[in-house]
Phi, psi and omega in degrees: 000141179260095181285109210241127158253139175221138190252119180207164181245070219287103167229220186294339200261349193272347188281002168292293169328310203254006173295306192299322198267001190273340199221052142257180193247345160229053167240157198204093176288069195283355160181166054078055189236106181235122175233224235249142160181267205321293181208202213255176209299350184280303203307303156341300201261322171330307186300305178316312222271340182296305229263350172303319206277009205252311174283035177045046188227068193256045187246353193252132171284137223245098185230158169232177225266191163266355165114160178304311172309014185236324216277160187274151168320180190181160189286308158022119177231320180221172194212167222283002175316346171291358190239320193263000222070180183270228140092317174079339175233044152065024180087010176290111195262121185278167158316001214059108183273141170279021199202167156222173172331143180278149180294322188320105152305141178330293190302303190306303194303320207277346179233019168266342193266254206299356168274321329151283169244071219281154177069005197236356182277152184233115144305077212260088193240114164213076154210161156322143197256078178258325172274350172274274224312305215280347145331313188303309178309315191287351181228052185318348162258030182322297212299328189284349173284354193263166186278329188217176158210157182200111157287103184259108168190171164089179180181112172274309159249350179284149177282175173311160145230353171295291253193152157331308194223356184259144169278134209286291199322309186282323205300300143032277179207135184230341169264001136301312205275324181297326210269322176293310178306332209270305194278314175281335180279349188301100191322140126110018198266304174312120163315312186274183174275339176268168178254179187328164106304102138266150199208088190239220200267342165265039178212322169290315176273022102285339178260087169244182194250143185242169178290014189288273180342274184328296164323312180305340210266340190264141180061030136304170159264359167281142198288116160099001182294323177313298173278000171296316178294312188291356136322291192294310173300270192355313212251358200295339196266338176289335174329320188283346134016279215234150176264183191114156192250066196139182191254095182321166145205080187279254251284351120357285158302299167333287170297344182289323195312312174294351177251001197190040194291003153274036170263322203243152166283111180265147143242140180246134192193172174303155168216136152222199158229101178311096177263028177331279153135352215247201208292348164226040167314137176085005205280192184213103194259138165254110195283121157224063185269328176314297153321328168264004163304281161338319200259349185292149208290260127101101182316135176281008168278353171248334172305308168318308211258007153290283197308321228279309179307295187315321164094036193273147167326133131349285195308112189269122151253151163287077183307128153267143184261304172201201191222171165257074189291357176276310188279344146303304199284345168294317188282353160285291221289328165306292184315337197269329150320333194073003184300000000 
């Protein structure tokens, strides 16, 4: 079992995520945090408390984020409503959820979480990271309790869909997404063995679901597979949207990684995030001049002195490049299966 906290802004693509992670059988979904990205923070947590109770998991706590009004400025000109609707679920109308959001605010919960079980938790974030940063503040030593982290953000070699080079997650909030990236990326600071995950549009607009997947999603027995399918037939005509063979489900993919991080291509390398202000506000930049530094023949007192001149971000992360969209689309189609 993977014991996973997941930070989400719940619009079509995170109710894939949290569908998945309330009924796979080796995730232990131990809570909850939803704020403000897709559209706005009532709608986020209303939506997470629908697609929970819709996946029978109204057992999972629910906590909430502090809102658009906590997050930094940002490049942002439209917001995802061209894809998801004003709604964040494409006019997909849910049950009523029976219950609401815990009093406990989201930072606090994220980090009542990783004290509560220190080293054994996975950090699942695919919304703007405005409720990690302000966790951070309140703990500056979050990252060493969790055992993992795992990011849907960014963009490296791929362009933006917020922005020209920016990504809606990091883009967002960018002085977040740096405080995080900066602090979680610090070698050897996770409690656990693996290292950061990031996971961005050049791995999501390759791991997408075709109408095979969408179909599969109708007449299962997994619990909450009903409204997944109508979620997905929703968001399917917005798919040319976006680049990619198929209907992206980055935050999907992006949470498949902790039970299955060979679905993805990894590269490792410095990340920062441009918080500038100017024309690559918002980017994720990922250096990877290290790696032909490193792999190059080059006696190593002159590889030092190379590494030293350049001058690369602190921060190390573990990079999806790209993704195995037949073994993602196999491994949904298992999962949907009940296998």
């Amino acid at each position: 079992m993977h014991p996973v906290v997941l930070v989400v802004d719940t619009g079509t693509d995170d109710a894939g995520a949290l569908i998945w992670a309330a009924t796979c059988p080796d995730i232990e979904l131990v809570g909850v945090v939803a704020d403000w990205g897709n559209t706005d923070i009532d709608r986020t947590v209303a939506n997470t408390l629908a697609v929970l109770h819709a996946a029978g998991r109204d057992d999972v706590p629910v906590f909430r984020g502090a809102g658009k009004h906590a997050a930094g400025a940002n490049p942002a000109r439209f917001d995802a409503g061209i894809v998801m609707g004003a709604d964040g679920l494409n006019g997909v109308v849910l049950p009523e959820p029976v219950r609401s959001a815990e009093t406990l605010p989201g930072a606090e919960a994220i980090v009542q979480f990783a004290r509560e079980r220190p080293g054994e938790l996975t950090l699942v974030a695919v919304s703007p990271f405005t409720p990690v940063a302000a966790a951070l503040a309140l703990d500056p030593d979050l990252p060493s309790r969790f055992a993992g982290v795992v990011l849907m953000g960014g963009a490296i070699a791929e362009g933006g869909n917020l922005g020209a080079v920016a990504e809606a997650n990091v883009g967002n909030d960018p002085d977040a997404a740096s405080a995080v990236i900066d602090a979680f990326g610090v070698p050897g600071v996770l409690a656990g063995d693996a290292p950061p995950m990031l996971v961005p549009l050049d791995a999501t607009h390759v791991g997408t679901i075709s109408r095979t997947e969408i179909d599969s999603a109708e007449g299962t027995r997994i619990a909450g597979a009903a409204a997944l399918h109508e979620i997905w037939e929703a968001c399917w005509d917005f798919s040319s949207l976006e680049m990619g063979d198929g209907l992206p489900v980055h935050d999907l993919l992006a949470a498949w990684c902790v039970v299955d991080p060979d679905v993805c291509v990894w590269e490792s390398m410095p990340v920062a995030v441009d918080t500038a202000g100017g024309a690559a506000w918002g980017m994720t930049v990922g250096d990877r001049r290290l790696a032909m530094i490193e792999a190059s023949l080059m006696p190593a007192g002159q590889k030092a002195a190379i590494v030293e001149m350049m001058g690369f971000a602190e921060a190390r992360w573990s990079v999806a490049m790209s993704a195995d969209v037949e073994r993602f689309r196999a491994g949904i189609r298992g999962w949907l299966a009940g296998e």
